[in-house]
C-alpha angles and dihedrals in degrees: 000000000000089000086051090046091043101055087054099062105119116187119247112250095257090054079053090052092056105044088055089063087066093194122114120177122181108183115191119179119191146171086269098093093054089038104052085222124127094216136018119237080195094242088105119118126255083233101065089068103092112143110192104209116009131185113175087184099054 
């Protein structure tokens, strides 16, 4: 029965929509930049974090 209702699930047209754009970003900024480090071990201070010249719309 769930493998029958399953392969008639058909996508809305807006899920179509998207899917035609065919472009995903996924930006993530951390602490690893001012750090040197290549990952966090999350113990590193707020502070650390001083970005000289940011532009969140470059």
């Amino acid at each position: 029965m769930v493998i029958r209702k399953a392969a008639r699930v058909v996508p809305t047209g807006r899920q179509i929509k998207w899917q035609e754009k065919e472009m995903a970003a996924f930006v993530h900024f951390g602490l690893n930049p001012f750090t040197g480090k290549e990952h966090g071990d999350g113990t590193e201070s707020p502070s650390v974090f001083q970005p000289s010249v940011f532009k969140p719309r470059q």
